[in-house]
N, C-alpha and C positions, 0 to 999 in steps of 0.2 A: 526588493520585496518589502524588507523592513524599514523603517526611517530611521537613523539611527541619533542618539543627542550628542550636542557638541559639550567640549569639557569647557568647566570655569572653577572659580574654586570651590563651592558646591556643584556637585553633577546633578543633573537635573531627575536622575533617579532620587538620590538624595533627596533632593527637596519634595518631590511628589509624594515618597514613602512617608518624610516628615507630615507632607499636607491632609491626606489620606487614609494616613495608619497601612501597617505591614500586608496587613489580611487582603483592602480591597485594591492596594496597588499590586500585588501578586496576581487577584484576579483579572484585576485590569490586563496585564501582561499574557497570561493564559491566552484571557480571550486573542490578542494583537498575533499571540501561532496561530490558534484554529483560525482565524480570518483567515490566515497569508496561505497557511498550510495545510489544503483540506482533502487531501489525498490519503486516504483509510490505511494505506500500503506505510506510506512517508509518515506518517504519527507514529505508526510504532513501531517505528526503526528509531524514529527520534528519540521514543521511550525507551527502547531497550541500550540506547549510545548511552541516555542519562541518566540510566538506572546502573552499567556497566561502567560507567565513571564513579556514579555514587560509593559503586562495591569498593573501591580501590581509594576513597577518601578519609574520613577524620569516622568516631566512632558515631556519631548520628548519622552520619550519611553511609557507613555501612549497615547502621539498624532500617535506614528507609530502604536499602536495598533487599534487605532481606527480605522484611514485610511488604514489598511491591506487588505481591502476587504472582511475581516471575521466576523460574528456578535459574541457576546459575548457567546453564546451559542452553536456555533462553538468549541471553544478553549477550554470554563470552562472545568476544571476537566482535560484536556489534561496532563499536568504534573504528574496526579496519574495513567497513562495508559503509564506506565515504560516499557521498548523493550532492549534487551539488543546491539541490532544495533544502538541504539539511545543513554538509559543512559548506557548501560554497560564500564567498562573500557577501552574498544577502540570504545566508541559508537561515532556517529556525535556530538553531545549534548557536551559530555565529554572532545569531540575534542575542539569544539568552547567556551567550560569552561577555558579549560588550556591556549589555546591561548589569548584568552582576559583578563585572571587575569596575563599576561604578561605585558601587559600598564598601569600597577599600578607604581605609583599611583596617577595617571592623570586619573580620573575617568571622567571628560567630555569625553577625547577622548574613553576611556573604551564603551562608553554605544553609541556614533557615530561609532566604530569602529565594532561592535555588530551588530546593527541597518543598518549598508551599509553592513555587511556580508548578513544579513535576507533578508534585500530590494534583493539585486541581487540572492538570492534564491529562491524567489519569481519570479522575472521576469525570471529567467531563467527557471522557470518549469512552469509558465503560472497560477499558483496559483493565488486568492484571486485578488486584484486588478489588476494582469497581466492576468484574465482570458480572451481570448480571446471570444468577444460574438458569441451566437450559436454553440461553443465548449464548450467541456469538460473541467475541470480542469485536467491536465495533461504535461506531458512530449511533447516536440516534437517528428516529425513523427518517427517511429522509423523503423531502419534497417532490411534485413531479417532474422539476429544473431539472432536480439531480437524476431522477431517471434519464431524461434528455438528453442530459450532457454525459451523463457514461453511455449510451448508448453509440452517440456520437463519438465516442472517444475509441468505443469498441470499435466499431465502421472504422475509422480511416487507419487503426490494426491491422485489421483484416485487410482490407484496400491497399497499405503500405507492404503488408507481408504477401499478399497474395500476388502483386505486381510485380516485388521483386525475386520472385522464385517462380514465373512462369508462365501463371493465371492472370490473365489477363481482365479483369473487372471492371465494371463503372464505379463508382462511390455510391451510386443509388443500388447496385446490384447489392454491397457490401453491406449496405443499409440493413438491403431486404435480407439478408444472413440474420443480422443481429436481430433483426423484429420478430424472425422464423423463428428464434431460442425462446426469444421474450414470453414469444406466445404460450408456452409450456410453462414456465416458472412464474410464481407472483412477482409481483413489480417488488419487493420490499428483500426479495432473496437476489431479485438480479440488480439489486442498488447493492447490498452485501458481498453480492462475487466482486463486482467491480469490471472496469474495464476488459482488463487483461484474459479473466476466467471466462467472459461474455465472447471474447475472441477467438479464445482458443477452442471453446464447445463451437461453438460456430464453424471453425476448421474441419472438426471431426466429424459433425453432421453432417457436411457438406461434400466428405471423402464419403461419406456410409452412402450417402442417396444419389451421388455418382455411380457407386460399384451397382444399386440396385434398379440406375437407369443405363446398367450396362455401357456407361463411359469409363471405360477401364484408365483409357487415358490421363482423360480429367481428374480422375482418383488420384492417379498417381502423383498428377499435379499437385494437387491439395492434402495430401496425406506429405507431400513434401514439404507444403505450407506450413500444416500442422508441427510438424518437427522443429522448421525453423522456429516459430514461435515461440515453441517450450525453449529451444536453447536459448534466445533473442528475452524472452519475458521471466521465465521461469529457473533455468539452471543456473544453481549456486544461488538462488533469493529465495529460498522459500523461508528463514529467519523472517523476513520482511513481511512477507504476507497473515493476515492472522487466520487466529483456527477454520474460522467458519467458509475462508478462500481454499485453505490447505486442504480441508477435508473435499471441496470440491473439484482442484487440482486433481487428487488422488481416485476421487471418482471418476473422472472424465478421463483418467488415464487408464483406467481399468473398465473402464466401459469400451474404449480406440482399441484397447488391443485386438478383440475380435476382428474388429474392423480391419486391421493390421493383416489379420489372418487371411481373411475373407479376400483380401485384395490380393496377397503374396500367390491366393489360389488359383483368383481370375488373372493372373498375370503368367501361369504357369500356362491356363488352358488357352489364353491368347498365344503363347507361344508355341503350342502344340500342333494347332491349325492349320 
């Protein structure tokens, strides 16, 4: 994912920082995550790894923790919630490891150099104290691609979950799931749920309007869907996900429960018969 530079007796962080100044070779770097890592879920898990590292460091990097905009119970434990997009061998994390044990061994500027990478990761995705009030923590607006390409991401979700629990679907059917949500929500809130949230409403919709075309069956099918889902995408990540996913999570799971209901009864009176 990352390139990573080779050592000589200046590292070639060193010399850029030299060529550069501190300020635009941090943002240089900033930019070089969002390019590789532009997954709304994966940024701020990366934040919350390097803001939960920062807690546990030297005393400026627990004053950046504090004032991140994140409470401590935000972060805790963030670093045991490993993603291979993040720690793996070309994760962001891994990236911003090698590049910084390059300015050894001037550990002030190590942990300022760190610290302004984080800071403008933050402001550029609108995270924690860059969140803008009455929004979401998030990405800015995002393009049509990007609707595209979650939408697509949703679909073969949906398509992978639904296949492998029963339902048997085309990809064009799974499509037509996710365009069926699309159409109810503005394009700017379903680039903000993201893939996952886009998948899982899609599940539930698609158990509701079973039991109301009297496919008792097929509910059950997709209401099995649905569950896998939440376990497979949702259980034990909700840390990962930010507010404006969470709070839609929490809707759509209190919106299924009825549903939940509604089928436990059509399945009673199928049994009655």
């Amino acid at each position: 994912m990352f390139g990573l530079f080779g050592k000589n007796k200046k590292t070639k962080v060193q010399e850029f920082v030299e060529k550069v100044g501190l300020d635009a070779a941090t943002d240089h770097f900033s930019k070089m995550v969002l390019e590789n890592l532009k997954d709304a879920n994966l940024i701020r898990q990366l934040m919350l790894e390097e803001i939960e590292g920062a807690s546990i460091g030297n005393e400026t990097a627990k004053s950046f923790a504090r004032n991140s905009g994140f409470k401590p119970e935000d972060y805790k434990g963030a670093l045991n919630r490993s993603h291979p997009e993040i720690d793996g061998p070309n994760g962001a994390k891994t990236f911003l490891d090698d590049i910084t044990m390059q300015l050894m061994p001037d550990r002030d500027l190590m942990v300022r150099f760190r610290l302004m990478i984080d800071d403008k990761l933050l402001k550029k995705t609108r995270l924690g104290k860059y969140a803008v009030a009455g929004t979401s923590e998030n990405f800015p607006a995002q393009s049509e691609s990007d609707l595209v390409n979650i939408k697509r991401k949703a679909s073969e979700i949906v398509f992978e979950i639904a296949n492998a629990n029963g339902a048997s679907i085309s990809r064009d059917e799974a499509a037509m799931l996710i365009n069926n949500v699309c159409a109810n929500i503005p394009n700017a809130d379903a680039c903000k749920g993201g893939e996952k949230v886009l998948a899982i409403s899609a599940l539930s919709n698609i158990t509701a309007y079973s039991i109301d075309q009297d496919d008792i069956d097929g509910a059950n099918v997709y209401a099995a869907c649905f569950f896998a889902a939440m376990k497979k995408y949702v259980e034990g990540q909700m840390p990962s996900f930010n507010e404006y996913q969470s709070q839609a999570l929490r809707m759509i799971v209190k919106e299924h429960s009825p549903v939940v209901q509604e089928l436990m009864e059509a399945n009673k009176r199928q049994a009655e018969r």
